[in-house]
C-alpha positions in Angstrom: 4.7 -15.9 -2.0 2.5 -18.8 -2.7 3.4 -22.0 -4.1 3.0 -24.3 -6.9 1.8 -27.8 -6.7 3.8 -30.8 -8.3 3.2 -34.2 -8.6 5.5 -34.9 -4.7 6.6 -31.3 -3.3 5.2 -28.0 -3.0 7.7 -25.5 -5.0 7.7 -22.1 -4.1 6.1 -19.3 -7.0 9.1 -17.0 -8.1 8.9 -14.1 -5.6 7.6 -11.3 -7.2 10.8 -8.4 -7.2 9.4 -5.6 -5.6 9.9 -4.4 -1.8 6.4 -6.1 -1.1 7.1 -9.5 -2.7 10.3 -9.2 -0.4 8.5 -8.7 2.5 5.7 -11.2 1.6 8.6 -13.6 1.1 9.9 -13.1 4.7 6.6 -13.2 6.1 6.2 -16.7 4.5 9.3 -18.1 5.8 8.2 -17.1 9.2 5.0 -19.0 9.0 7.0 -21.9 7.2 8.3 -22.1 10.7 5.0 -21.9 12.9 4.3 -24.4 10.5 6.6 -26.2 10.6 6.8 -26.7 6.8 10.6 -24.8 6.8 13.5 -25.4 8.9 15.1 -22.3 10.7 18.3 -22.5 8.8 16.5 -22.2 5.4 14.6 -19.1 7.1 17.6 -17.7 7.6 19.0 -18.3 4.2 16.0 -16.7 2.8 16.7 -14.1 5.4 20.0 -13.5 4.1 19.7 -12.9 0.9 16.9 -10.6 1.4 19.4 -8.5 3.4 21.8 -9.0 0.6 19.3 -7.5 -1.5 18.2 -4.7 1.0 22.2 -3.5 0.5 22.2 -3.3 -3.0 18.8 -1.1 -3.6 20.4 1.0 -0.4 23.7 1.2 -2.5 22.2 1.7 -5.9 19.4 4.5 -3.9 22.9 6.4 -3.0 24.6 5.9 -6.4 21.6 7.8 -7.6 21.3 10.5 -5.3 25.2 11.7 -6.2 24.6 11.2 -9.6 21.8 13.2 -9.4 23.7 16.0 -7.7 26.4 15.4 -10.4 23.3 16.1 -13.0 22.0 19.5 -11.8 26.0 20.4 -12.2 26.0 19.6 -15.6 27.9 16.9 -15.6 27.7 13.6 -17.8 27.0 10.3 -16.4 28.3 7.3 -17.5 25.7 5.0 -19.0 27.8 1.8 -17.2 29.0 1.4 -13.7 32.2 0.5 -13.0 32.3 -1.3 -9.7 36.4 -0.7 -7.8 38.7 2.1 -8.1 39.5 3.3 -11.5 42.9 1.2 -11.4 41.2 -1.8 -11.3 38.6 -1.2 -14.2 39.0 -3.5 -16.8 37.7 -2.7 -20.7 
């Protein structure tokens, strides 16, 4: 992730949303450290989230291999995802 300039403060460029920009953005909060340019508690936000979003591709990965499965039965999927049990869906 590299950063924009302003006229005061350095703003970080939008990380780029692929497993690599991911990565690249964890890597540069660990040299933000060395550096001393980022505190460890904003590392670990940044570490976080990037977990957070670790889950959901891990979740959506899954999703997709038993809809798959559901595919090559001939079933029909869905073209939205309901998220809870199907008592709590809401339409």
């Amino acid at each position: 992730m590299t950063t924009q300039t302003t006229s005061a403060t350095p703003v970080p460029a939008q990380t780029v949303r692929t497993s690599s920009g991911l990565r690249d953005t964890l890597f540069d909060a660990l040299d933000g450290i060395r550096a001393k340019t980022m505190t460890p508690p904003e590392a670990q936000a940044i570490s976080k989230l990037a977990a957070q979003i670790t889950g959901s591709v891990l979740t959506e990965i899954e999703f997709y291999k038993h809809i798959g499965r559901h595919n090559l039965e001939g079933g029909k999927v869905a073209s939205v995802i309901v998220l809870g049990s199907e008592g709590d869906a809401h339409q």
